[in-house]
C-alpha positions as CSV (number, residue, x, y, z in Angstrom):
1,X,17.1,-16.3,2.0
2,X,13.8,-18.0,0.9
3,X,10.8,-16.1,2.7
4,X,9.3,-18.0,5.3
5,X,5.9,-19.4,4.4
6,X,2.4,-17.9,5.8
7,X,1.8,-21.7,7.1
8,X,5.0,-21.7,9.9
9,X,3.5,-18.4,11.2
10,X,1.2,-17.7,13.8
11,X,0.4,-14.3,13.3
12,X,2.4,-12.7,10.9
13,X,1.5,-13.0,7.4
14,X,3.7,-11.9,3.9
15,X,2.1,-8.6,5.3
16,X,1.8,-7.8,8.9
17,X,-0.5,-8.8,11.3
18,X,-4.0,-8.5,10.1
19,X,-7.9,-8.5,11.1
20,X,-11.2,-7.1,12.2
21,X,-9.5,-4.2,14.8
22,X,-11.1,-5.4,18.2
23,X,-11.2,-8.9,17.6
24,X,-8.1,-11.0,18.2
25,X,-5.0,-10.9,17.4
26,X,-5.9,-7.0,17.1
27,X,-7.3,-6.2,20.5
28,X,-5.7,-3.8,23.1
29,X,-4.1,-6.8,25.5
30,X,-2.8,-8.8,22.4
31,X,-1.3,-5.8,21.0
32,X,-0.3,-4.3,23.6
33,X,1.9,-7.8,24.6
34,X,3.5,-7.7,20.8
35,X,4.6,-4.1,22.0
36,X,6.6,-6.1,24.4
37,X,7.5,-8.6,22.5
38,X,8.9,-6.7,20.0
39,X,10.7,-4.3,22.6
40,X,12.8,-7.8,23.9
41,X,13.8,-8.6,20.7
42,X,14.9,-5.3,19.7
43,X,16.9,-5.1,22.3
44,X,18.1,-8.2,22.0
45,X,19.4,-7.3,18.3
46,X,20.6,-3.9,19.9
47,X,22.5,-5.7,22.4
48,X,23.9,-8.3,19.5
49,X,25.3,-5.1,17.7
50,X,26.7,-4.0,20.6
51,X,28.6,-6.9,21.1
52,X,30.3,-7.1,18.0
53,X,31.3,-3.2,18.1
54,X,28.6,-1.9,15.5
55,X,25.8,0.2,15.4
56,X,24.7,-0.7,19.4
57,X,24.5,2.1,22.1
58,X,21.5,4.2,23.7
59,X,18.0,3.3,23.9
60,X,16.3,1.7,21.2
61,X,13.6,4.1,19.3
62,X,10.5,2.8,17.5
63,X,8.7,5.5,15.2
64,X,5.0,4.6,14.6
65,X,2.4,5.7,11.7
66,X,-1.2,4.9,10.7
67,X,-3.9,5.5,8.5
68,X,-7.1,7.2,9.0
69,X,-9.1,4.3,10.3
70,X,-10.8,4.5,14.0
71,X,-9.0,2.0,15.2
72,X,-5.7,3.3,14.4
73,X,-6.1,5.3,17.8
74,X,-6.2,2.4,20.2
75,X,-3.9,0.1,18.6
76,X,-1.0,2.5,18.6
77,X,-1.7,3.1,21.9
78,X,-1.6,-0.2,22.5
79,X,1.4,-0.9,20.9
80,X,3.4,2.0,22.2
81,X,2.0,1.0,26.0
82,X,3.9,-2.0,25.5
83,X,7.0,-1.0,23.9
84,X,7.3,1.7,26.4
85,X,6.6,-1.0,29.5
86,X,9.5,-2.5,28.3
87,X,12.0,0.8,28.2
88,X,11.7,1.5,24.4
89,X,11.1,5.2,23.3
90,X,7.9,5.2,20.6
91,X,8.2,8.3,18.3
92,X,4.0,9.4,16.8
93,X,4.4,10.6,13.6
94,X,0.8,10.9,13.6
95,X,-1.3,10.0,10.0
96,X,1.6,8.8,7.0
97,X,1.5,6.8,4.2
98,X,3.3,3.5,4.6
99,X,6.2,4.5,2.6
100,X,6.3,7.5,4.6
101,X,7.3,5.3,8.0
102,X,9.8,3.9,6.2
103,X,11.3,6.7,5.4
104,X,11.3,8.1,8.3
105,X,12.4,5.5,10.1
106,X,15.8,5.8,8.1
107,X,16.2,9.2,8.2
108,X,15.4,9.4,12.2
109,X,18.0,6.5,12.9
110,X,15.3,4.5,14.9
111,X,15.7,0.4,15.3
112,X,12.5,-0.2,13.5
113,X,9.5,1.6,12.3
114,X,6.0,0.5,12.5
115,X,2.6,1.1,10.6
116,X,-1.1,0.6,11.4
117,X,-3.0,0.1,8.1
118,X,-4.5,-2.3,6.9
119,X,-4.2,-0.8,3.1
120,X,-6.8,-1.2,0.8
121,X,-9.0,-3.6,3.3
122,X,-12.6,-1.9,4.5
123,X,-12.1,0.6,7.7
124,X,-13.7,-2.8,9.6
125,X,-9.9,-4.3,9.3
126,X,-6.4,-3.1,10.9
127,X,-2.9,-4.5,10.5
128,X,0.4,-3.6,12.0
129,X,3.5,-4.3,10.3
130,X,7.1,-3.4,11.2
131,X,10.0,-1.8,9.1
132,X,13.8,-3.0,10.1
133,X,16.2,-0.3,11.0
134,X,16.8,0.2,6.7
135,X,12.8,0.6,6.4
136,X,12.7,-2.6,4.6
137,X,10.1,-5.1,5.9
138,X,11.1,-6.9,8.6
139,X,13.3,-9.7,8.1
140,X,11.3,-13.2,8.5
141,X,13.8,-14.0,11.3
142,X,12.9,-11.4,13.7
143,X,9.5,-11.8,12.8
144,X,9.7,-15.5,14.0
145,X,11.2,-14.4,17.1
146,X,8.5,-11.9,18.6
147,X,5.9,-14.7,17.8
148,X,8.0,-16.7,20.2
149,X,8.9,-13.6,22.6
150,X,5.2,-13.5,22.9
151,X,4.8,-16.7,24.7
152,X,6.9,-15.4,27.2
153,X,6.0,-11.7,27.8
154,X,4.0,-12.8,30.8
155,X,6.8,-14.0,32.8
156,X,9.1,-10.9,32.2
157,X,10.5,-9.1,35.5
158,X,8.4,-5.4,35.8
159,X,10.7,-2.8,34.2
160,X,10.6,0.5,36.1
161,X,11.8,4.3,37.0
162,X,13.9,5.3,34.7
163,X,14.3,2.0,32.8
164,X,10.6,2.8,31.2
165,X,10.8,4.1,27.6
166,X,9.1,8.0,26.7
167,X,7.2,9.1,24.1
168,X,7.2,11.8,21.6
169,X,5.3,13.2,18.7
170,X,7.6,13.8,15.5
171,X,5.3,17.1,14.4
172,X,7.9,17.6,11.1
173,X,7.6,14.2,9.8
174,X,4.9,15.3,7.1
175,X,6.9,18.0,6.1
176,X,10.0,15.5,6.2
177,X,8.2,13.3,3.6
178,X,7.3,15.9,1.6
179,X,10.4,17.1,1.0
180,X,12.3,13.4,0.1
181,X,9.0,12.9,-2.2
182,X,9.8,16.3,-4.0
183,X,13.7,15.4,-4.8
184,X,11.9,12.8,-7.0
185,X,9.1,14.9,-8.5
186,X,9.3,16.0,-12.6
187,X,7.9,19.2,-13.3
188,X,4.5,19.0,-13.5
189,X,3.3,22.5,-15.1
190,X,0.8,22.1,-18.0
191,X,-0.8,18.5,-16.8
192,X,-4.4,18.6,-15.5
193,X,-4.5,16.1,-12.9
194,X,-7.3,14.3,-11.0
195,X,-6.3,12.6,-7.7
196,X,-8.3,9.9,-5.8
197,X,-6.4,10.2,-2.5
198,X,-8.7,7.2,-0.8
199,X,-10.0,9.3,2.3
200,X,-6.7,7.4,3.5
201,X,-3.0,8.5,4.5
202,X,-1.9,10.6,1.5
203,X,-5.1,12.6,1.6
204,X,-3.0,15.8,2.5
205,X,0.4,14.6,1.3
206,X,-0.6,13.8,-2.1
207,X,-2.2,17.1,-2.9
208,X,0.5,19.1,-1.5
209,X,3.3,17.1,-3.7
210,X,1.4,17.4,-6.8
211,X,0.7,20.9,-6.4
212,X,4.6,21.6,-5.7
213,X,5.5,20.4,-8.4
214,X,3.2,22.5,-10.6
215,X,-0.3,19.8,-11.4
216,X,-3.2,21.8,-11.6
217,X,-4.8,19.5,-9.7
218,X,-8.4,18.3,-8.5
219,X,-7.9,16.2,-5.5
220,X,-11.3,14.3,-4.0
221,X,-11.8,12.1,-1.4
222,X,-9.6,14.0,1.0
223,X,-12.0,14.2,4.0
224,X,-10.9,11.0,6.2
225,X,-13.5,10.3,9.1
226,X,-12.2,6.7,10.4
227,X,-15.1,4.9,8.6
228,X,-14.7,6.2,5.2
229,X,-11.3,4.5,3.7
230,X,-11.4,3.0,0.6
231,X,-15.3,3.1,1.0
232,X,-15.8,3.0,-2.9
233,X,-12.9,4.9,-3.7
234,X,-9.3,4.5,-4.2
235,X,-6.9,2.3,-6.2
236,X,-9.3,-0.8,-6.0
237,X,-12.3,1.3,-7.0
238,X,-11.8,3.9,-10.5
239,X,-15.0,4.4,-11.6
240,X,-15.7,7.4,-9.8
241,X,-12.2,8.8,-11.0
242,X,-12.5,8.0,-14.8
243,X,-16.2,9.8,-15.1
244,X,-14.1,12.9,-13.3
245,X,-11.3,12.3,-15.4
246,X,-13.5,12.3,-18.8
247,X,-16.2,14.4,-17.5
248,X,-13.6,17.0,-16.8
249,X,-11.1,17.3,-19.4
250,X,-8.3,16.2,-17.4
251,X,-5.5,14.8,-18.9
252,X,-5.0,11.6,-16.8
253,X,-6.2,10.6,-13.2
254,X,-4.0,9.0,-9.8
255,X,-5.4,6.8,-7.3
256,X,-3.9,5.7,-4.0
257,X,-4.8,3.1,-1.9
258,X,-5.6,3.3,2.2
259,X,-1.7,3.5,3.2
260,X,-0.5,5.2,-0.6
261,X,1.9,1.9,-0.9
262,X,0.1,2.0,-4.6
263,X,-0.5,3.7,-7.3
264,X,-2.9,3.3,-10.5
265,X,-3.7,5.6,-13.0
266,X,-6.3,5.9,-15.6
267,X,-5.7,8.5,-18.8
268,X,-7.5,11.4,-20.1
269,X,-10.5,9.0,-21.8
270,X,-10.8,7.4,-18.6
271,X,-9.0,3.8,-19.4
272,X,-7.3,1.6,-16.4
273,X,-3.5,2.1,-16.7
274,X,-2.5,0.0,-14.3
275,X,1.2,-2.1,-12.9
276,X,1.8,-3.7,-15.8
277,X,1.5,-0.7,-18.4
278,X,3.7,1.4,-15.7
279,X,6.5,-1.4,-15.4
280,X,6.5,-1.2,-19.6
281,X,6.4,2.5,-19.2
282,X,9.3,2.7,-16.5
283,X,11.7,-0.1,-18.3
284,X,12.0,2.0,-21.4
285,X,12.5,4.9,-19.7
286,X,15.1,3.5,-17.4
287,X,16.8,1.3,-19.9
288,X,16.4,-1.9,-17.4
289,X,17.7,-4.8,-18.0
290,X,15.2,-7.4,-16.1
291,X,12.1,-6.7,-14.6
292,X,10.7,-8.4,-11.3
293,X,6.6,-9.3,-11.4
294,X,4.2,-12.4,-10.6
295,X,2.3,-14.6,-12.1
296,X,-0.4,-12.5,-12.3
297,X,1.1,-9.9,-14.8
298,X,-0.5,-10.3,-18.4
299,X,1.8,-12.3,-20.7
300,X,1.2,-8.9,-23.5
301,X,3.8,-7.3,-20.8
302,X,6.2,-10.0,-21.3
303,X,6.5,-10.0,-24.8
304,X,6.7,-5.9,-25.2
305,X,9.7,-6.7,-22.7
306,X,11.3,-8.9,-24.6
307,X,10.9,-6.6,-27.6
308,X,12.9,-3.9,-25.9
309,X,15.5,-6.3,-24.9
310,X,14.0,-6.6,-20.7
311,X,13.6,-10.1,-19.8
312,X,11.0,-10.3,-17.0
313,X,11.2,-13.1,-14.0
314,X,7.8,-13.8,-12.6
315,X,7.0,-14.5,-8.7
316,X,4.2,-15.8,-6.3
317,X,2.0,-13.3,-5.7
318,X,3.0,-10.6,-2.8
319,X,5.2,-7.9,-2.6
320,X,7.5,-10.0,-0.8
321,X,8.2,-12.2,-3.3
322,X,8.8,-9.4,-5.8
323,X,11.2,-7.8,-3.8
324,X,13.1,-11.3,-2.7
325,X,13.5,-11.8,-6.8
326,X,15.0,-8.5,-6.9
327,X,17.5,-9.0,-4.5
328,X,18.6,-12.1,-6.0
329,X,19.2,-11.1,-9.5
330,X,20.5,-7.6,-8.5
331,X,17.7,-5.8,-10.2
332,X,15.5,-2.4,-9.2
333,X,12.1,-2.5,-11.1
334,X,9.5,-4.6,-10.1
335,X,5.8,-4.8,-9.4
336,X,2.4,-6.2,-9.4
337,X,-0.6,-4.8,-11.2
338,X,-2.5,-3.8,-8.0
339,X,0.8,-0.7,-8.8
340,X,2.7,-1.6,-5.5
341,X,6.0,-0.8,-7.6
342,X,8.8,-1.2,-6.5
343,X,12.0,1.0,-7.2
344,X,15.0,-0.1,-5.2
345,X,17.4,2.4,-6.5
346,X,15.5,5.1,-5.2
347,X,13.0,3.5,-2.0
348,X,13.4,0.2,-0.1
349,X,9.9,-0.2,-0.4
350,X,6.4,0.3,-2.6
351,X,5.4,4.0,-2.6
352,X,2.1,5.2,-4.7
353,X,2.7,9.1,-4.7
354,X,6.8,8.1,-5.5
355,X,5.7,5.5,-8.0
356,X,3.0,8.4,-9.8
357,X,5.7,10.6,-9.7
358,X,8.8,8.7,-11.2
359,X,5.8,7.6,-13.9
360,X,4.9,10.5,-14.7
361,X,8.3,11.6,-15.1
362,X,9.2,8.5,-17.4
363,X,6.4,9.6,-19.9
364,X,7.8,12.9,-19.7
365,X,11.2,11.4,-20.7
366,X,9.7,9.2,-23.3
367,X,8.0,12.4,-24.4
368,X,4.3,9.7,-24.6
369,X,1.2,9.8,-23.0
370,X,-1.1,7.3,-20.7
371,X,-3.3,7.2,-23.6
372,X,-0.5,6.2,-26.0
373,X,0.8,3.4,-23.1
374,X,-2.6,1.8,-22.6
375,X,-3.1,1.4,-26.9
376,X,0.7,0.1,-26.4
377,X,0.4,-2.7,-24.4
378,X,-2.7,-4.3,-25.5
379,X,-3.4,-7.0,-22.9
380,X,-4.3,-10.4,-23.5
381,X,-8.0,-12.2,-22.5
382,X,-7.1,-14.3,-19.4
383,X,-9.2,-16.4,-17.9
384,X,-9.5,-17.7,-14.2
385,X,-11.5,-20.7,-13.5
386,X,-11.5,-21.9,-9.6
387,X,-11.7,-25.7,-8.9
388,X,-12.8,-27.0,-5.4
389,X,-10.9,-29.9,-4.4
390,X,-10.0,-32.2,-1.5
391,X,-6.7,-32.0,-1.5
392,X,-4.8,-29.3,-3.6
393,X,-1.2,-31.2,-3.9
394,X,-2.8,-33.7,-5.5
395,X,-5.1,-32.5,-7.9
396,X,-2.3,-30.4,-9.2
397,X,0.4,-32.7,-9.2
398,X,-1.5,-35.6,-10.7
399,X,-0.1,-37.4,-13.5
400,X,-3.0,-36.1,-16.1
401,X,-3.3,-32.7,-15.1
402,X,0.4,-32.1,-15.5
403,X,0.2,-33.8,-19.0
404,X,-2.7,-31.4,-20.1
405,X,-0.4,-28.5,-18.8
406,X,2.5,-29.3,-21.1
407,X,-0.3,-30.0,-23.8
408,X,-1.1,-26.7,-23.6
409,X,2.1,-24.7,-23.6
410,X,2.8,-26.8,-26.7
411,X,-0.8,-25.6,-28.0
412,X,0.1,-21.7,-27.1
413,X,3.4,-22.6,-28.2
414,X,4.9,-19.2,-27.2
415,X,1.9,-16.9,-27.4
416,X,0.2,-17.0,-24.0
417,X,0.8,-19.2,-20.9
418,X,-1.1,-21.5,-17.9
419,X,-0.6,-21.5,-14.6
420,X,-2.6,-23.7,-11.7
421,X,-2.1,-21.9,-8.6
422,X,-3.4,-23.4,-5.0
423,X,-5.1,-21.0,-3.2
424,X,-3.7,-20.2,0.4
425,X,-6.7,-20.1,2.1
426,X,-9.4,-22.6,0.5
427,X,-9.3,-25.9,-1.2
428,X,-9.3,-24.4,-4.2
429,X,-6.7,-24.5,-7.3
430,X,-6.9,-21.6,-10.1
431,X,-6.9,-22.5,-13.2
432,X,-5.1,-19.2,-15.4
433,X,-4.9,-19.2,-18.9
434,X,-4.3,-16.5,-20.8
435,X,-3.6,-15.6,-25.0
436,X,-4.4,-13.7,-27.8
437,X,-7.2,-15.9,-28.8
438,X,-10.4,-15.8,-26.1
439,X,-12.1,-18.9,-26.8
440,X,-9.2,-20.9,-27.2
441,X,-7.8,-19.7,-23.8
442,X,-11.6,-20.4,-22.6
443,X,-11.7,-24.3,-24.2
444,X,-7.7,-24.6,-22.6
445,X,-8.9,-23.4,-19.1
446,X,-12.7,-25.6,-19.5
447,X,-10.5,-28.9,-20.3
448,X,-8.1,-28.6,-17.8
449,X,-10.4,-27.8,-15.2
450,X,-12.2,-30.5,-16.0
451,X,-9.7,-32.9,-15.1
452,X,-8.7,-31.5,-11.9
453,X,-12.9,-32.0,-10.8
């Protein structure tokens, strides 16, 4: 089924609900009210089940995680006042990484799971976003539905006694997590690690994993105080990590992001290893046959694919997308350079300290290094130019700019690639070109932008 587009959606994006926490959607009413929404349309689904003799009896059950942010606290209150109003039973299980609610939410049986994170974003910024009954992202369908149960929350009849749903706190589901995450952990004795756990969820899960499996390890930014996640730290920030890393000794570093969906490495000289150089790393390892990424992944990647006999489909840009491709073509690897991998086989969705750990076990398999995986795959210069426009159809569907395009691909004939991308929130269209030569790419990208002004 083909995702269902940002622009048909009123609140949910390709990611959740997200904003500045206190501002709307994300205040205490609004979220409160998807509480109920949701709750109607669960039990809506529960009730479908029923009906057709599956999966369909007793009270439906909605775990919830967060991050570390401040507002974590009142939305999940929020959110569980209003599943609860409307007899659903919420389940805490307190701070977790992302991938952690997922889990959970499989192995605890519940209808759906739901996290509070807004991932990599500044503390300023919340999301929630829900996990079917598989811990797979919600299915655009029921999505669509609670925006339209919300328009009728108001006119509900009051639910009462002991129709009201209860809450819980899950105290084991740390230990839980850490246990699945270790099934999947190589042993680690003899690597000095550095970990950048974010100040966000995996700030005690990661260390404890790592050290389990035998890392000497130096963790920092482990001291979460709800204004401090990804405050120059983290998967999006590796600065601070390679000087450790170099300064140190150590023979490669990890960084997670706010809710550990990602991971990214750097290697004992302090270079970026990043999605890309992992899905190479993980292909040969695992013998794939395809690999899933988007357009953003460096076209150095696709030709070291090819060489190992992997083709590689390309996707918009999200997660979502990456995962949809999957599906279709009956594949398991797949990622974006951010390192929200994706390992179907194994986890239904991105996980940074599973991803770090099935890497780390590849390039023990391989019997390699980081350092020898970043001088591998040698990326190509890509350039990005961004062209304001009037109307973004246009300019990239016009007659001239399309012939400049094919010009192009006949000019890199095989040895990069260009792609004009629309941006989803301005009047803007990217120009991307990328190839082993940099002012050619530059004089491509300069000409065809041109003709879009």
């Amino acid at each position: 089924m083909t995702a269902v587009q940002p622009s048909e959606r009123k609140y949910f994006g390709t990611d959740g609900v997200r904003s500045v926490a206190g501002e709307f959607p994300l205040t205490a009413e609004w979220v409160m009210q998807l509480g109920m929404a949701a709750a109607e349309v669960l039990k809506a689904r529960r009730a479908e089940q029923a009906h057709a003799g599956g999966h369909g009896t007793g009270r439906v059950s909605v775990v919830i995680g967060k991050d570390t942010r401040q507002s974590g606290d009142m939305l999940e209150a929020a959110l569980a006042a209003g599943l609860t109003s409307r007899g659903v039973n919420v389940v805490h299980l307190g701070v977790l990484p992302t991938p952690g609610v997922s889990y959970l939410t499989r192995a605890l049986d519940a209808d759906a799971g739901v996290v509070i994170s807004a991932s990599h974003n500044p503390y300023q910024d919340n999301g929630i976003k829900f996990f079917g009954a598989s811990g797979s992202k919600l299915s655009d369908d029921l999505e669509l539905e609670m925006e339209a149960a919300l328009d009728r929350v108001a006119a509900l009849a009051p639910v009462s006694g002991t129709e009201l749903g209860s809450v819980s706190n899950h105290t084991d589901a740390e230990r839980l997590y850490v246990t699945y995450l270790l099934r999947h952990a190589p042993d680690l004795s003899g690597l000095k690690i550095a970990m950048d756990c974010a100040n966000g969820a995996a700030y005690r899960i990661g260390p404890k994993v790592f050290q389990a499996a035998g890392a000497d390890l130096f963790a920092v930014y482990t001291t979460p105080d709800g204004r401090n996640i990804n405050r120059d730290c983290g998967s999006t920030h590796l600065a601070g990590l390679s000087r450790i890393v170099r300064d140190g000794g150590y023979d490669l570093g990890v960084a997670f992001d706010g809710d550990a969906d990602r991971a990214l490495f750097v290697d004992s000289r302090g270079n970026e290893v990043h999605g890309d150089h992992l899905l190479l790393l993980n292909a040969r390892a695992r013998a794939e046959r395809g690999v899933v990424t988007t357009i953003m992944s460096n076209m150095a990647l696709e030709l070291k694919l090819q060489d190992a006999g992997v083709t590689l489909k390309r996707t918009a840009v999200g997660d979502r997308y990456v995962h949809e491709g999957l599906h279709q073509d009956g594949l398991h690897l797949g990622g974006e350079q951010s390192g929200h991998l994706l390992f179907l086989d194994v986890s239904p969705t991105g996980d940074g300290v599973l991803t770090a750990l099935l890497s780390l076990a590849a390039m023990r398999r391989l019997n390699t290094t980081l350092d020898a995986l970043h001088d591998d795959l040698v990326m190509f210069p890509q350039t990005l130019v961004n062209v304001r426009v009037k109307d973004k159809a246009a300019a990239v569907n016009a007659p001239e700019v399309q012939a400049a395009v094919r010009a192009a691909e006949v000019r890199l004939n095989g040895r990069g690639r260009i792609n004009l991308r629309p941006s989803g929130t301005e009047n803007l269209v990217r120009v991307m070109v990328e190839g082993p030569d940099a002012a050619e790419i530059h004089e491509i990208a300069g000409e065809v932008a041109g003709l879009i002004r």
